[in-house]
N, CA, C and O of each residue as an XYZ file, in Angstrom:
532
protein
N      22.512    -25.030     -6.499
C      22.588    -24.484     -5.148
C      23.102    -23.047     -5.210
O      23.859    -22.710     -6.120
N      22.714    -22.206     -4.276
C      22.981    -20.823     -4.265
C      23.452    -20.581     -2.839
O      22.887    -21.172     -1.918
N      24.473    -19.729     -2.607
C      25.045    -18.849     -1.188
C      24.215    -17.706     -0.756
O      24.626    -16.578     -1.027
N      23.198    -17.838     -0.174
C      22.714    -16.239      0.363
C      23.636    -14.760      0.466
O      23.394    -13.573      0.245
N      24.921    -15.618      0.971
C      25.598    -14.343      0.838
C      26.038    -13.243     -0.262
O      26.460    -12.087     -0.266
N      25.765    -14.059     -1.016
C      25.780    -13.330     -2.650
C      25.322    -12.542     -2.905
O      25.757    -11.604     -3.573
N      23.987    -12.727     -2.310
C      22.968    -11.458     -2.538
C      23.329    -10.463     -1.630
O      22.626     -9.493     -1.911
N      24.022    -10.204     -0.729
C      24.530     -9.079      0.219
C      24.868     -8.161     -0.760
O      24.146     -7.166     -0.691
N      25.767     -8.111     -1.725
C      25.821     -6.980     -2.846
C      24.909     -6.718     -3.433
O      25.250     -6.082     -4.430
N      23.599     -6.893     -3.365
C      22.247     -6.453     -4.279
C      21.351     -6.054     -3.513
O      20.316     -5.451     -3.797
N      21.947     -6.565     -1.995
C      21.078     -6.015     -0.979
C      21.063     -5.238     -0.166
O      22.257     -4.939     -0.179
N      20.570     -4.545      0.690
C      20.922     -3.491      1.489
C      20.774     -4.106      2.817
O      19.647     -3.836      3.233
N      21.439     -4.822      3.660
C      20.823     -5.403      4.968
C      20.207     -4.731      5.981
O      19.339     -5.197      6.720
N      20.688     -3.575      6.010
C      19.064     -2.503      7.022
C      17.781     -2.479      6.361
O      16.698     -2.225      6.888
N      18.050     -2.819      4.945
C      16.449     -2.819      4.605
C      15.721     -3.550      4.604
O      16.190     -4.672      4.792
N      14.420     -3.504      4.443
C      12.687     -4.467      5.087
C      13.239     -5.424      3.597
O      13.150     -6.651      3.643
N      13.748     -4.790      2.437
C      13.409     -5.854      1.503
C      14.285     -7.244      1.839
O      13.775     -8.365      1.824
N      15.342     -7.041      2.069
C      16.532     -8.192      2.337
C      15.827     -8.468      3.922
O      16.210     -9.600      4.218
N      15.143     -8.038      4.832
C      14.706     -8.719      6.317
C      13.781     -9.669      5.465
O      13.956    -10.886      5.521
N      12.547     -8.976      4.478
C      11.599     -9.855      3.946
C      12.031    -11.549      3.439
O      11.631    -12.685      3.692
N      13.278    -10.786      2.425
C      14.123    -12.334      1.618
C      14.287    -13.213      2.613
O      13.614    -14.236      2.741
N      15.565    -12.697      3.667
C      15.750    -13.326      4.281
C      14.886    -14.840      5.154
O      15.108    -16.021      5.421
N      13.794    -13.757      5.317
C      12.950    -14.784      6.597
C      12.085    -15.337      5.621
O      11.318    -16.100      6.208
N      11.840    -15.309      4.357
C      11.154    -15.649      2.988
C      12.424    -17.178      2.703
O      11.958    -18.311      2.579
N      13.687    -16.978      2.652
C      14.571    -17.933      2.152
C      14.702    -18.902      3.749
O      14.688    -20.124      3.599
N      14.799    -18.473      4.911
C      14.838    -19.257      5.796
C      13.487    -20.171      6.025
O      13.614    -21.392      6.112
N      12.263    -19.590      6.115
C      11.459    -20.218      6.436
C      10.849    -21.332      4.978
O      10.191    -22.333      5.262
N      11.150    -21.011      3.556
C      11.362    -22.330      2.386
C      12.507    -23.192      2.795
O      12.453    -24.383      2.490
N      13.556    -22.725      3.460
C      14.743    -24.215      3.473
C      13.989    -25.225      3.383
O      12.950    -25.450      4.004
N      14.737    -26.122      2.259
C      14.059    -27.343      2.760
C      15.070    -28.398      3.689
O      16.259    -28.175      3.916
N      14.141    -29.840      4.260
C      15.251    -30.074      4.965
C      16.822    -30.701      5.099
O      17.631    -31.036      5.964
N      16.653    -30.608      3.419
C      18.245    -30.914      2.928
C      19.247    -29.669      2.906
O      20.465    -29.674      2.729
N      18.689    -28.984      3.054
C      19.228    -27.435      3.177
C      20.791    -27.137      4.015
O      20.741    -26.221      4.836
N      21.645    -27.583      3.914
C      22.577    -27.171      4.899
C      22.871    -25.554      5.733
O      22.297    -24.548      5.316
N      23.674    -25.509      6.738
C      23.722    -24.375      7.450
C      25.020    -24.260      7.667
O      25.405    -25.090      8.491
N      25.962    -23.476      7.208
C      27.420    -23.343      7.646
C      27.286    -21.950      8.757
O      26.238    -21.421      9.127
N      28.411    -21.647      9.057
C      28.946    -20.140      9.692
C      28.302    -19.173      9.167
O      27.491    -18.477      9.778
N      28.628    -19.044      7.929
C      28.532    -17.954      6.918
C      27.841    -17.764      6.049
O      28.034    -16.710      5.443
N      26.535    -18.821      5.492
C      25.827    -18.839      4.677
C      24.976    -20.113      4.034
O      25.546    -21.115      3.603
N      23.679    -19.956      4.027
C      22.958    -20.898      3.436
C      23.188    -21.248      2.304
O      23.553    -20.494      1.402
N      22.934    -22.878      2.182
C      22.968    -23.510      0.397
C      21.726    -23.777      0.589
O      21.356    -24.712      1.299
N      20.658    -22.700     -0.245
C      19.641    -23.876     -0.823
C      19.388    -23.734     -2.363
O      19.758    -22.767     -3.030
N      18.745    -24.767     -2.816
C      18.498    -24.773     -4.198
C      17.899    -23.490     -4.476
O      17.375    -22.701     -3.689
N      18.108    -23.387     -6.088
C      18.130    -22.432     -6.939
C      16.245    -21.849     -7.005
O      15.761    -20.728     -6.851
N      15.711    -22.961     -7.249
C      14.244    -22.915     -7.256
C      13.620    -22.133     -6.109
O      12.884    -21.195     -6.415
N      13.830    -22.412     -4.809
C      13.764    -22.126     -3.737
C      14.087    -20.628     -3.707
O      13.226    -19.760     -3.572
N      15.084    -20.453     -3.811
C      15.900    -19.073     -3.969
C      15.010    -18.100     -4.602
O      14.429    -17.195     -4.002
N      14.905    -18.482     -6.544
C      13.994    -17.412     -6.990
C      12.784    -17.502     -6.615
O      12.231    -16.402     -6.648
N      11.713    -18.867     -6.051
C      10.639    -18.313     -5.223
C      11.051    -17.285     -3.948
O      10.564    -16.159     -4.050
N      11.580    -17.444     -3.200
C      11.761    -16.488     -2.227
C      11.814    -15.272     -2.571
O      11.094    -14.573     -1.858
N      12.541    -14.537     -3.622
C      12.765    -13.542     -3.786
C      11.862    -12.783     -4.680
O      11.831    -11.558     -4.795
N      10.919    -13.905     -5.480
C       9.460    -13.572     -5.761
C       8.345    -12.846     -4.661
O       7.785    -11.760     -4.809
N       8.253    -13.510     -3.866
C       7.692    -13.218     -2.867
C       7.954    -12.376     -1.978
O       7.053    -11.913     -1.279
N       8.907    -12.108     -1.871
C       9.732    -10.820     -1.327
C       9.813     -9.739     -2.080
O      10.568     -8.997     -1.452
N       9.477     -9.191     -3.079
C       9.207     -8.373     -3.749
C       7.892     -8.118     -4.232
O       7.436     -7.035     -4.599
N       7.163     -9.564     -4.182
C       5.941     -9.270     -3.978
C       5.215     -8.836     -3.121
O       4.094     -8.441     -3.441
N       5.768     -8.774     -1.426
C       5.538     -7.961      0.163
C       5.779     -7.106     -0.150
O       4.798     -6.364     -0.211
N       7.040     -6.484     -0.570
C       7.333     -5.253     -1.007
C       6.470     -4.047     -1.539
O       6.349     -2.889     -1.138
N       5.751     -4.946     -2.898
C       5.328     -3.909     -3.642
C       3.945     -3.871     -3.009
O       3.472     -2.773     -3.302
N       3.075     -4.568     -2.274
C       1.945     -4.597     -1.888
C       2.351     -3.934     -0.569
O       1.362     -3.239     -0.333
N       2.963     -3.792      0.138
C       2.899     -2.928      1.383
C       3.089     -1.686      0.370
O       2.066     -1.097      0.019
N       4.086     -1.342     -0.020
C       3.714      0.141     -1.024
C       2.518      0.391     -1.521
O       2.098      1.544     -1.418
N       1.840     -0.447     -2.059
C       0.596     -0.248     -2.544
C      -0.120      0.406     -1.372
O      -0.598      1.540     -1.408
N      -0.160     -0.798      0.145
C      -0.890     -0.435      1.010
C      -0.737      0.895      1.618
O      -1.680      1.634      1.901
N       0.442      1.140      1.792
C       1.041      2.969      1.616
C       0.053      4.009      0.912
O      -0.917      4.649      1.318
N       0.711      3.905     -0.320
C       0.316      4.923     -1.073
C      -1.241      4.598     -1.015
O      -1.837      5.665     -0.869
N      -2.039      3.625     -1.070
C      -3.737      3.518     -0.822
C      -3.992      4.384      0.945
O      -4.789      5.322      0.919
N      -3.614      4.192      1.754
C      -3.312      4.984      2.995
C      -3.438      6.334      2.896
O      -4.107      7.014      3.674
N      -2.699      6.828      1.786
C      -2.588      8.391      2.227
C      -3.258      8.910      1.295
O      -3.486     10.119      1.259
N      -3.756      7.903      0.221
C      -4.743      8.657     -0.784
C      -6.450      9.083      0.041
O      -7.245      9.998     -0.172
N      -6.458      7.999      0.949
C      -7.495      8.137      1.476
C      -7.411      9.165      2.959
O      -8.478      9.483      3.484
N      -6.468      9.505      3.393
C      -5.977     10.860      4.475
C      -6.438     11.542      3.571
O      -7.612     11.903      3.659
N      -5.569     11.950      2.332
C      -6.169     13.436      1.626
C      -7.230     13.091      1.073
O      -7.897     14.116      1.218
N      -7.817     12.437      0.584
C      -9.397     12.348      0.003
C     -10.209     12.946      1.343
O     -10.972     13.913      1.343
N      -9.780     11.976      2.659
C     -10.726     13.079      4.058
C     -10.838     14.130      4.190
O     -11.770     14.889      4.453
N      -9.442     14.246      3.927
C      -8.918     15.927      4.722
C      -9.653     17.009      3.715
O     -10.308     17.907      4.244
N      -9.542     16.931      1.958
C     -10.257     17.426      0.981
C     -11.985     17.366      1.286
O     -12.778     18.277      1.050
N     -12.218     16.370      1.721
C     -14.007     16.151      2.272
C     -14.316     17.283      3.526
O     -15.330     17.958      3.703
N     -13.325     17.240      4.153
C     -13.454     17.777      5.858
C     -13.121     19.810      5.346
O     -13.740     20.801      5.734
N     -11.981     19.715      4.428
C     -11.965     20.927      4.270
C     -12.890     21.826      3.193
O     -12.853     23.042      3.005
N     -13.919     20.584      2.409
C     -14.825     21.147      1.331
C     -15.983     21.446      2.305
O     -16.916     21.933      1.666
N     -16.233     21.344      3.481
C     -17.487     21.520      3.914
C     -17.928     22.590      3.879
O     -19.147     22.668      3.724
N     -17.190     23.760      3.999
C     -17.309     25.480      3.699
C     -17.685     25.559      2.149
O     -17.110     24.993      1.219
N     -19.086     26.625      2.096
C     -19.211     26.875      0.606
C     -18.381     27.476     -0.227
O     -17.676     28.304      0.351
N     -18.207     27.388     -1.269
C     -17.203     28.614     -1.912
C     -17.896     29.519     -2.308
O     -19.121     29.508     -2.191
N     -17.118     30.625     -2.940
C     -18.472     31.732     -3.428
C     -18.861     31.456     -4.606
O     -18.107     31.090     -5.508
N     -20.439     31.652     -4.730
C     -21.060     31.211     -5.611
C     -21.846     29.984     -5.354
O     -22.719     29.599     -6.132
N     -21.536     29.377     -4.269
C     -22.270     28.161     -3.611
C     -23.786     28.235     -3.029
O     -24.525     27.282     -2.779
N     -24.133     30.064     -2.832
C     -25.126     29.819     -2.064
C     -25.893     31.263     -2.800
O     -25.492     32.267     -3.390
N     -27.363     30.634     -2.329
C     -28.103     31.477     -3.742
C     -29.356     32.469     -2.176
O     -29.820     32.200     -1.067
N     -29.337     33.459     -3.033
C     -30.425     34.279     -2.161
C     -31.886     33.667     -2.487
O     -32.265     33.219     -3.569
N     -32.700     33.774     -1.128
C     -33.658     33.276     -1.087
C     -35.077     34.563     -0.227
O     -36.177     34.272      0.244
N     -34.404     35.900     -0.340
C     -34.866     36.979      0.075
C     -34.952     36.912      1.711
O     -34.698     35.830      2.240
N     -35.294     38.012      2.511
C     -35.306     38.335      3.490
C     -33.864     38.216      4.477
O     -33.647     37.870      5.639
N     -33.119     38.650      3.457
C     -31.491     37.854      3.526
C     -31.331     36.892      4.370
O     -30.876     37.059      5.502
N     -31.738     35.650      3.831
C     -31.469     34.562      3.923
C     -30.742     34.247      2.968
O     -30.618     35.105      2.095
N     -29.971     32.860      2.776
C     -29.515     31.898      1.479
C     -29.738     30.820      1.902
O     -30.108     30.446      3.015
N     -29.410     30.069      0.610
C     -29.850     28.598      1.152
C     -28.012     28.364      0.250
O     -27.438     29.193     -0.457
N     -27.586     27.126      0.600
C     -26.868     25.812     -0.395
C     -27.466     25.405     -2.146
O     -28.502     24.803     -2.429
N     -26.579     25.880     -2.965
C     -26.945     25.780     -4.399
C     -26.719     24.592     -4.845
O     -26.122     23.789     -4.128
N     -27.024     24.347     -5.743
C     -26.862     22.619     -6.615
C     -25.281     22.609     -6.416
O     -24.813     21.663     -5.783
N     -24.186     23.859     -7.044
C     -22.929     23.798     -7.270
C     -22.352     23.153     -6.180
O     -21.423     22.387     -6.436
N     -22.731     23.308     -4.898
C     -22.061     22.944     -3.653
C     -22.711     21.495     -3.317
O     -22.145     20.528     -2.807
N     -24.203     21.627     -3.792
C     -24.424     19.616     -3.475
C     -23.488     19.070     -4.226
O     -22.766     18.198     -3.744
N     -23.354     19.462     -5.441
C     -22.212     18.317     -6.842
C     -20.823     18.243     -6.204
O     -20.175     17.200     -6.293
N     -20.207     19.627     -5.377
C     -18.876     19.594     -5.128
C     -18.966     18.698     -4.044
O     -18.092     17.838     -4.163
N     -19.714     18.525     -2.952
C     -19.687     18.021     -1.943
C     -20.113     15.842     -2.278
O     -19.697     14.848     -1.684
N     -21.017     15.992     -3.398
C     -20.553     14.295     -4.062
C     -19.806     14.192     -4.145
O     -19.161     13.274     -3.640
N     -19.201     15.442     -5.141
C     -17.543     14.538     -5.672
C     -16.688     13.932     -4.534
O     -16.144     12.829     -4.495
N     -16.704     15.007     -3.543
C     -15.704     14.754     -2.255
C     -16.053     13.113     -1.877
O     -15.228     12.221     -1.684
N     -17.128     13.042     -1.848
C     -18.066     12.064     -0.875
C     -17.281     10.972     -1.934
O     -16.372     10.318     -1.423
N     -17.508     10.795     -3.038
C     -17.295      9.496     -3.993
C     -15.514      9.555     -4.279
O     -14.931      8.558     -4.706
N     -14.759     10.890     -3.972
C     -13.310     10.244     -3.779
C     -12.762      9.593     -2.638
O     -11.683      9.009     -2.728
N     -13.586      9.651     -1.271
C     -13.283      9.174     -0.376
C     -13.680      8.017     -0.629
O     -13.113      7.159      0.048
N     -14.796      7.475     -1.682
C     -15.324      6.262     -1.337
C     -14.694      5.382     -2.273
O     -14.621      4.183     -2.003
N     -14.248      5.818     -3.301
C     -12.652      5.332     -4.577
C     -11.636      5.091     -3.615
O     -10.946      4.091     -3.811
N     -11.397      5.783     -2.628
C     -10.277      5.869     -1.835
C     -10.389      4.442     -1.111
O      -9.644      3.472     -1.257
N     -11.477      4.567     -0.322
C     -11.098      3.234      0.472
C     -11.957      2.302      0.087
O     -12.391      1.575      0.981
N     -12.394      2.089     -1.206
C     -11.880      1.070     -1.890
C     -10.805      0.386     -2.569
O     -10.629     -0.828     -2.681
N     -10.139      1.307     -2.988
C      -8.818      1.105     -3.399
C      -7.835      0.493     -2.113
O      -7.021     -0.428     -2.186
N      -8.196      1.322     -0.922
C      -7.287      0.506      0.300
C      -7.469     -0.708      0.716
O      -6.554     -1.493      0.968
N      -9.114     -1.028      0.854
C      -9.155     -2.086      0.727
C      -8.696     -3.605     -0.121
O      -8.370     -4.675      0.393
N      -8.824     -3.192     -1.798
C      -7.753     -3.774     -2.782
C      -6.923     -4.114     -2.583
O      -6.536     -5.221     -2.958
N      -6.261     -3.308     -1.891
C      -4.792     -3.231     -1.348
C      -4.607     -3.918     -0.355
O      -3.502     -4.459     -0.410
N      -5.246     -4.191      0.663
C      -5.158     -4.721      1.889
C      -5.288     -6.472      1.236
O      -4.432     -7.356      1.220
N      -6.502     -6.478      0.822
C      -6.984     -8.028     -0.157
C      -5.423     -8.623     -1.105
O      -4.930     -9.747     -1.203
N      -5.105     -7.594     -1.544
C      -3.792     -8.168     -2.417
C      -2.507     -8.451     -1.212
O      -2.068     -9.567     -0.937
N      -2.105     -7.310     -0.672
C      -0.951     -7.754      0.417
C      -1.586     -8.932      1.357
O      -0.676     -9.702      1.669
N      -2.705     -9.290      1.854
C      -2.682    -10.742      2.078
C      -3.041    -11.961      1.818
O      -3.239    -12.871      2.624
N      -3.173    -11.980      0.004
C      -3.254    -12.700     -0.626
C      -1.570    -13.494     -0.672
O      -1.120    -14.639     -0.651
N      -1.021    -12.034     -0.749
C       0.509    -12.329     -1.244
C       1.506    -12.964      0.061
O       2.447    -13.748     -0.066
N       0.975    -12.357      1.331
C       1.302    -13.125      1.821
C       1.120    -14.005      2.748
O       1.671    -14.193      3.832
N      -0.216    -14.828      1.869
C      -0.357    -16.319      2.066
C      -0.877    -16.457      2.877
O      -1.134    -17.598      3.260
């Protein structure tokens, strides 16, 4: 058997990770589980699943994070490549130009990091609710 309160020194109680444990260790009690004033007894087993899983929310909402903003700047890089650079555009006489190969290739690349991008978010999304259940 283990005291929840124990973990208060490893934990930070304003933070999402100890809200996660928490409602992770309350909602496994089983129903032999007692409830005092001050702190839950539940078995040990119980305990390190909970805190499995609570670190496993953890790291998959981070994931889902950092997949989030990879795919903001992959846009924002797409949205701000739309301008040629110099050297992008080739004379075609009567001063005209047209768009050169250099600027179709730069403008894939953009196109296929956005599309790495939210695939990867998606991954991410598939794993955080795999994990939680």
């Amino acid at each position: 058997m283990a005291r929840i309160m124990t973990l208060n020194a490893k934990w930070n109680p304003a933070g999402a990770g100890f809200r996660a444990l928490l409602m992770a260790v309350v909602l496994s009690l089983p129903a032999s589980a007692s409830l005092a004033a001050d702190f839950f007894t539940i078995p040990m087993p119980q305990l390190r699943d909970a805190l499995t899983l609570s670190q496993g929310i953890d790291e998959a909402a981070a994931e889902v994070a950092a997949a989030e903003n990879a795919l903001a700047d992959a846009r924002r890089r797409l949205a701000e490549g739309e301008e040629p650079l110099p050297g992008e555009r080739s004379g075609i006489g009567g001063g005209r130009s047209r768009l050169n190969e250099a600027y179709a290739q730069r403008q894939a690349t953009l196109k296929r990091a956005v599309e790495a991008a939210e695939k990867r978010l998606q991954q991410a999304y598939e794993r955080r609710n795999a994990v939680r259940g």
